[in-house]
C-alpha positions in Angstrom: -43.0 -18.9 31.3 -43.9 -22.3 32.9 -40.7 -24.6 32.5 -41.9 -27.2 35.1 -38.6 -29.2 37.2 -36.3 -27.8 34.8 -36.2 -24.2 35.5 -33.7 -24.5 38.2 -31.0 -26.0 35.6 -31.6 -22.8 33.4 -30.6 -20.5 35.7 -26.8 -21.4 35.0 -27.4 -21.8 31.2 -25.1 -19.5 29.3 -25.0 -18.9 25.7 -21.8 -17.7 24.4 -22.5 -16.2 20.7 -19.8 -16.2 18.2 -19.1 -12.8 17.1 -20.1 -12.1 13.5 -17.7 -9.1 13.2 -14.3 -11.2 12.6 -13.0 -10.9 9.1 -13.4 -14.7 8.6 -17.2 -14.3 8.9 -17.8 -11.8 6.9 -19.3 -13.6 4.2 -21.7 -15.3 6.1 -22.6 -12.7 8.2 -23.6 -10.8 4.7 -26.2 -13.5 4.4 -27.8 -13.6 7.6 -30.9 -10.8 8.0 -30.3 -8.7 10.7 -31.7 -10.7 13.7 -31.2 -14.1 13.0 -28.3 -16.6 13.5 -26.7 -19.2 11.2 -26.6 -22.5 13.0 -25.6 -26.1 12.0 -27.9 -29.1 12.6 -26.7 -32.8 12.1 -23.7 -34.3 12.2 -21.5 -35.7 9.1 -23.3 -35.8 6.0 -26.3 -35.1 7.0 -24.9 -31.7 8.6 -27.0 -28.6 7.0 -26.9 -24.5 7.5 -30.0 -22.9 8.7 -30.5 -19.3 9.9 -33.1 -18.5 13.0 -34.1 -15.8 14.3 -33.1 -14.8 17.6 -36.0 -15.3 19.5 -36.1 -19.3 18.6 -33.0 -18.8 21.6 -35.7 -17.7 24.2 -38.0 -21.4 23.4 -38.1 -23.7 26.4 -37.8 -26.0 22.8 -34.8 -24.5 21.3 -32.9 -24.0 24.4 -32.9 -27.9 24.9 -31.6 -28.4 21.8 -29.1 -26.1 22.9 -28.8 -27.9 26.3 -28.0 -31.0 23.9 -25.5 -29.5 21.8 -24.1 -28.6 25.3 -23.9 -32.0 26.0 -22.2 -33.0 23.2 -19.7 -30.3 21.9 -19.5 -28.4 25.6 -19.4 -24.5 25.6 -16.2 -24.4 23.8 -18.2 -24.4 20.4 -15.9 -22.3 18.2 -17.4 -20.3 15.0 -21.3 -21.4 14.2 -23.1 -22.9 16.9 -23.7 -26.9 16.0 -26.8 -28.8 17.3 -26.7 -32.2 17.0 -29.9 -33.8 16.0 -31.1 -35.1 12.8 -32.1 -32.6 10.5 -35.8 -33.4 10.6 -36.5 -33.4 14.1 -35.0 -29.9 14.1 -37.4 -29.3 11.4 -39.9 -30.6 13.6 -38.7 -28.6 16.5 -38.8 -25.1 14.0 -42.5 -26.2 12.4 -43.4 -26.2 16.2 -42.1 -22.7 17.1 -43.3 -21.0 14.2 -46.8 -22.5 14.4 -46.9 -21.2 18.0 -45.7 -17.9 16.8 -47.7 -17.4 13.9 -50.7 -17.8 17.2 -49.5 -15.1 18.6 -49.8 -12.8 15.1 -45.7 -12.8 15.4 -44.7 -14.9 12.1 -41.1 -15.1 12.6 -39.8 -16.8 9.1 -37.1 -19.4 8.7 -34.9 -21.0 5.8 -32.4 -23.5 5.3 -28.9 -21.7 3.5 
């Protein structure tokens, strides 16, 4: 993978997932296929629920949205991760990953929750 000047600022990138085994999650963990991840995206009102897969986490895309919410929350996120753009450039974003992965014969689905 070709990530250009940015590769050396990855290297320290962590992701720290919440686990989905704690009695309050159990609900929504019982709606997330095996595989995927509930996130939030937005902030406010705008703030909706949308479950990935898992793979969106290995994107040079994804991962700077996730260098963003970074930026904004820190690495002290507790419960679902948050990333803070609007709604339809994450939509955007996912259109993009998909398309590229639908390419490669790999369809990796997506929904809003």
């Amino acid at each position: 993978m070709i990530m250009g000047g940015g590769e050396k600022s990855l290297k320290n990138f962590h992701l720290h997932l919440p686990n989905l085994h704690h009695h309050h999650h159990k609900k929504q963990a019982r709606d997330v296929p095996k595989g995927c991840l509930a996130i939030k995206v937005g902030q406010g009102e705008e703030q909706q629920r949308f479950v990935v897969p898992v793979i969106y986490f290995n994107h040079p895309l994804f991962i700077q949205l996730l260098k963003e919410a970074e930026e904004e929350y820190g690495f002290d996120q507790k419960g679902t991760i948050t990333i803070p753009c609007h709604v339809e450039e994450f939509r955007c974003v996912q259109g993009m990953i998909d398309k590229e992965k639908s390419i490669h014969h790999h369809h990796v689905g997506c929904f809003r929750v």
